[in-house]
C-alpha positions as a printed NumPy array, in Angstrom:
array([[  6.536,  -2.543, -38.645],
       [  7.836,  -2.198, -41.923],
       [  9.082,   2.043, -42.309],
       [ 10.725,   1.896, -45.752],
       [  9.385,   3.809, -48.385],
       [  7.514,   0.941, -49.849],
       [  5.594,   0.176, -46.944],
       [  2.031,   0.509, -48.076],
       [ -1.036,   0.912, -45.51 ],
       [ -4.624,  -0.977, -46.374],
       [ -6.224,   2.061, -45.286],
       [ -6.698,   4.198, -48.434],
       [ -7.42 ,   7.224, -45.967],
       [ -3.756,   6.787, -44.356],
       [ -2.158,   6.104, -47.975],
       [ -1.936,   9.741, -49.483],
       [ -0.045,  10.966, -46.386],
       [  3.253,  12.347, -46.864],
       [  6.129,  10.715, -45.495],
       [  6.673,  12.749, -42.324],
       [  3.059,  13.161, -41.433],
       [  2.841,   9.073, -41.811],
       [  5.734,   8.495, -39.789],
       [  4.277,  10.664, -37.12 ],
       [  1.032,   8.358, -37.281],
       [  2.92 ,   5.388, -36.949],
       [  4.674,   7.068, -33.799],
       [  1.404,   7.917, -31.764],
       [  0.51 ,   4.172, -32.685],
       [  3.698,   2.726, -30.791],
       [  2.864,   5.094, -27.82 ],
       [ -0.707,   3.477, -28.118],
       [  0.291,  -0.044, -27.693],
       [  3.209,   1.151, -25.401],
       [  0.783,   2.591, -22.724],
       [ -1.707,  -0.542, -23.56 ],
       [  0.976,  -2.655, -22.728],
       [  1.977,  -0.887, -19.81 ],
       [ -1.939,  -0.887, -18.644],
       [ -1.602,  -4.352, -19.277],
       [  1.244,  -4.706, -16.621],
       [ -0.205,  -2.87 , -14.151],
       [ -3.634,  -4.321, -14.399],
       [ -1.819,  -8.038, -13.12 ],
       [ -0.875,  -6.102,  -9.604],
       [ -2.827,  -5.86 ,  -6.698],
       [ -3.419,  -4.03 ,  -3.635],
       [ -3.221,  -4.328,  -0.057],
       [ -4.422,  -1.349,   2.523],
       [ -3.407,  -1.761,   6.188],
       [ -3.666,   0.286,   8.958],
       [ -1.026,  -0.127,  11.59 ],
       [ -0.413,   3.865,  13.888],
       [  2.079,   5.756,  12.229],
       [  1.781,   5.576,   8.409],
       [  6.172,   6.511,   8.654],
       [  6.742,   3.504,  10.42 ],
       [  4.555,   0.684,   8.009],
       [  6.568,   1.884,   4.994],
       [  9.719,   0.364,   5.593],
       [  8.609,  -3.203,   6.547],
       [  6.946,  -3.953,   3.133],
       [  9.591,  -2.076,   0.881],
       [ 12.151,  -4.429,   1.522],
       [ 10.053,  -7.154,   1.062],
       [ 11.853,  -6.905,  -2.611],
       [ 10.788,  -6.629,  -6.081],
       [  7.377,  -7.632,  -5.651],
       [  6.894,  -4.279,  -3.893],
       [  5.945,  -2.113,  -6.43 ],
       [  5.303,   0.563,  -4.514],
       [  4.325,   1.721,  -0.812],
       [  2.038,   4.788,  -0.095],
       [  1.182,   6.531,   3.015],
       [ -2.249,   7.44 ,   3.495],
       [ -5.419,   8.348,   4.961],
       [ -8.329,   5.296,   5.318],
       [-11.779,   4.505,   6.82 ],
       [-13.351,   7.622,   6.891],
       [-16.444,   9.391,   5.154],
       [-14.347,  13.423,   4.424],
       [-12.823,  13.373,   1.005],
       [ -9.588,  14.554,   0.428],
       [ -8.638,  14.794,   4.173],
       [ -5.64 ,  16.744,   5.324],
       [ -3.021,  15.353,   7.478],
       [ -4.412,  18.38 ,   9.853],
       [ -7.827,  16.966,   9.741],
       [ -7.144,  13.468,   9.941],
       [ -4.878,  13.953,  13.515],
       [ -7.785,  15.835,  15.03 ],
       [ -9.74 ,  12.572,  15.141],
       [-12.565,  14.092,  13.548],
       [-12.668,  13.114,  10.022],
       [-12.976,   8.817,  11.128],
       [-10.012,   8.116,   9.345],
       [ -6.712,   6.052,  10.28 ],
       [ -3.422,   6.317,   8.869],
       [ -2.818,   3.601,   6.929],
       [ -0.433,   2.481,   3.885],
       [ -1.463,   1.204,   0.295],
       [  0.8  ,  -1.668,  -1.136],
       [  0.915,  -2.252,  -4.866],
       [  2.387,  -5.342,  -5.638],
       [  2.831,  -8.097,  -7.534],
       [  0.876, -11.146,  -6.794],
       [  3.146, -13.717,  -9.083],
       [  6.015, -13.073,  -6.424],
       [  4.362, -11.747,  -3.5  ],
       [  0.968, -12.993,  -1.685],
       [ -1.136, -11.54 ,   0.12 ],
       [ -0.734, -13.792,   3.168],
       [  2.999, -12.515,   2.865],
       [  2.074,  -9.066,   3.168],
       [ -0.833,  -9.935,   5.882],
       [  2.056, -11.824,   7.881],
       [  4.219,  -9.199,   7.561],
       [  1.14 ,  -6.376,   8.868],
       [  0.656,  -8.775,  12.083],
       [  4.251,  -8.595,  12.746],
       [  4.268,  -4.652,  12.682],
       [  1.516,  -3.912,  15.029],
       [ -0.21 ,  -4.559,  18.639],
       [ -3.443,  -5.639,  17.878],
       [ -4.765,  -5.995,  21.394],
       [ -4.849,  -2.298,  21.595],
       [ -8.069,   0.096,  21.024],
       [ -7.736,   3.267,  19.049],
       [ -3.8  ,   3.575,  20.005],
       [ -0.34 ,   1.864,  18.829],
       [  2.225,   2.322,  21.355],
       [  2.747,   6.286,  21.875],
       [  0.263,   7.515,  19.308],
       [ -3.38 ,   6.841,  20.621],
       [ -6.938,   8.382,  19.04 ],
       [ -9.417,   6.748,  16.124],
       [ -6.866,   7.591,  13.642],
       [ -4.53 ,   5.284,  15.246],
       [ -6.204,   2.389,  15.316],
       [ -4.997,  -0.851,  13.652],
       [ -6.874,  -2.399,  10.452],
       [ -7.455,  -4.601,   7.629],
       [ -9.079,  -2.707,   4.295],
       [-10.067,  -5.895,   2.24 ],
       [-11.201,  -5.285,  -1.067],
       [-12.582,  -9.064,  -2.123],
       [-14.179, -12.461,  -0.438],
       [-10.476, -14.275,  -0.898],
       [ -8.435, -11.112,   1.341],
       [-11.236, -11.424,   3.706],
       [-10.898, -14.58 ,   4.539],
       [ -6.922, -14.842,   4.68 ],
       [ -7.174, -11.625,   6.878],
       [-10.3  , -13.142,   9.292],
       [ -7.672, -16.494,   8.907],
       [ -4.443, -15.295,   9.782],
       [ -6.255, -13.365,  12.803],
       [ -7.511, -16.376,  14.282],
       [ -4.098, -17.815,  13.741],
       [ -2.385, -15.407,  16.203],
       [ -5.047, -14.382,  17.966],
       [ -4.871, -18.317,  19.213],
       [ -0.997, -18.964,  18.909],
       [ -0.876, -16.796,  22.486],
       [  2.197, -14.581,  20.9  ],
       [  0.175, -11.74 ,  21.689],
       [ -1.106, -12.844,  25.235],
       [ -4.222, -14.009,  26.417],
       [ -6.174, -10.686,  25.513],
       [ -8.282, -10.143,  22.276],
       [ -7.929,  -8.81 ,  19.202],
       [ -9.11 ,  -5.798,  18.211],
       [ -7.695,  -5.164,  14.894],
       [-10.287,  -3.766,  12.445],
       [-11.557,  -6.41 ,   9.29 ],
       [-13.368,  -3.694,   6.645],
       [-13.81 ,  -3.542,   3.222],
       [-11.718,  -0.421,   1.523],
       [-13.93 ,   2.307,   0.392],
       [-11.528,   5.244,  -0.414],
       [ -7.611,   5.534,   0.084],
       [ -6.566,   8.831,  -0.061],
       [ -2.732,   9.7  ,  -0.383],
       [ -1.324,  11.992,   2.562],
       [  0.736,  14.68 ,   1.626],
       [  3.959,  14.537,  -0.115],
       [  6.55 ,  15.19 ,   3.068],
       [  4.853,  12.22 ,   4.243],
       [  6.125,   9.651,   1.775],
       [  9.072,   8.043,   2.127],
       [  9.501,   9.665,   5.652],
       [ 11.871,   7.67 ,   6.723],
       [ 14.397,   7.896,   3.797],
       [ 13.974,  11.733,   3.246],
       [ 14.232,  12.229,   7.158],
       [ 16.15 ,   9.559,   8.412],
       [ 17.138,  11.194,  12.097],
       [ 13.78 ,  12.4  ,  12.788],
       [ 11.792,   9.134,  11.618],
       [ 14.473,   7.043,  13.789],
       [ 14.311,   9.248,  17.231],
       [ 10.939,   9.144,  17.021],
       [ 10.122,   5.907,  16.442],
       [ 12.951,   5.089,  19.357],
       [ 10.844,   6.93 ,  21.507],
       [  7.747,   5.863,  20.401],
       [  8.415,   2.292,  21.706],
       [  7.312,   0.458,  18.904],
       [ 10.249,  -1.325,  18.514],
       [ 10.757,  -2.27 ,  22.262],
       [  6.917,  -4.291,  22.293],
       [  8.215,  -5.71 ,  18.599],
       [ 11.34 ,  -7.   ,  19.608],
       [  9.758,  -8.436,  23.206],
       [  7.202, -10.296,  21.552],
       [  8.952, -11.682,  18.251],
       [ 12.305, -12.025,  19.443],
       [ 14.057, -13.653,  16.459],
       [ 11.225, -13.726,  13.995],
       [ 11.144,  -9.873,  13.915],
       [ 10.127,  -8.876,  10.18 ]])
């Protein structure tokens, strides 16, 4: 855009600003394209929703699945209270589980990645409970949120559910559509970076790792 004196707009009503005053129109129009651009951008990610027990211990996995991560929240899923409290939600009562929200980017991350990734963080022979932490808002899930998830998720269960990895017993991982995610408070995000001794003793003693490591060996993710 052309900002010289000169510079002379079609728009007669625009024309018989001053200088400053027209300089300040033309800034509110770069912020205008700069947040329509930035809409733009963040209308080509996605998001995935997975429960999987302890909403601490599913962040890590997908962060450093790299710079398709765009970001990783912890969260509250699957029940009908809005606005639930951390309080509320580990009563039971409310119906929701503690799950995470993934935004990412689908031109360098799929959604089979991050569904491969969920199976690999989680025993999904389990009812209501994973590892030390059972109850309803422990149980492990899918949130789908179109036809295409839904059938990757319903795919890559039958995958595993027949590969034997997980033993001869069913699975009883959840397959729902998403209606609501709702952030969990803010001492919950990032838990494991912000509290690094008490996120690693207690998922030591939680076990988690111990099933992980038994059952995928080598091909731990």
């Amino acid at each position: 855009l052309n900002m010289s004196g000169n510079n002379q707009i079609k728009n007669p009503e625009i024309n018989h600003l001053s200088g400053s005053r027209r300089f300040f129109l033309f800034g509110l129009t770069t912020l205008a394209l700069t947040d329509f651009a930035r809409a733009t951008e963040d209308a080509q990610y996605k998001q995935a929703t997975f429960a999987g027990g302890c909403f601490w211990c599913m962040e890590p996995p997908f962060d450093k699945m790299g710079p398709g991560i765009i970001s990783t929240v912890s969260g509250y899923c699957g029940g009908n209270e809005e606005r639930p409290t951390y309080k509320q939600v580990s009563s039971g009562r409310t119906g929701h589980a503690e799950a995470i929200q993934i935004t990412y980017d689908p031109s360098k991350v799929s959604y089979e990645q991050l569904l491969d990734v969920f199976w690999h963080q989680i025993n999904p022979t389990t009812v209501d409970r994973q590892f030390c932490d059972s109850g309803r808002q422990y149980r492990s899930a899918i949130f789908y949120q179109s036809n295409d998830e839904l059938k990757e998720a319903l795919d890559t269960k039958k995958k595993y559910e027949s590969s034997g990895i997980f033993g001869t017993e069913r699975f009883v991982t959840e397959i729902v559509p998403l209606k609501k995610f709702w952030p969990a408070e803010d001492y919950h995000q990032d838990f494991y970076i912000n509290n690094p001794e008490k996120y690693y003793y207690y998922r030591a003693l939680c076990g988690r790792d111990r099933y992980l490591d038994a059952i995928w060996k080598n091909d731990k993710k």
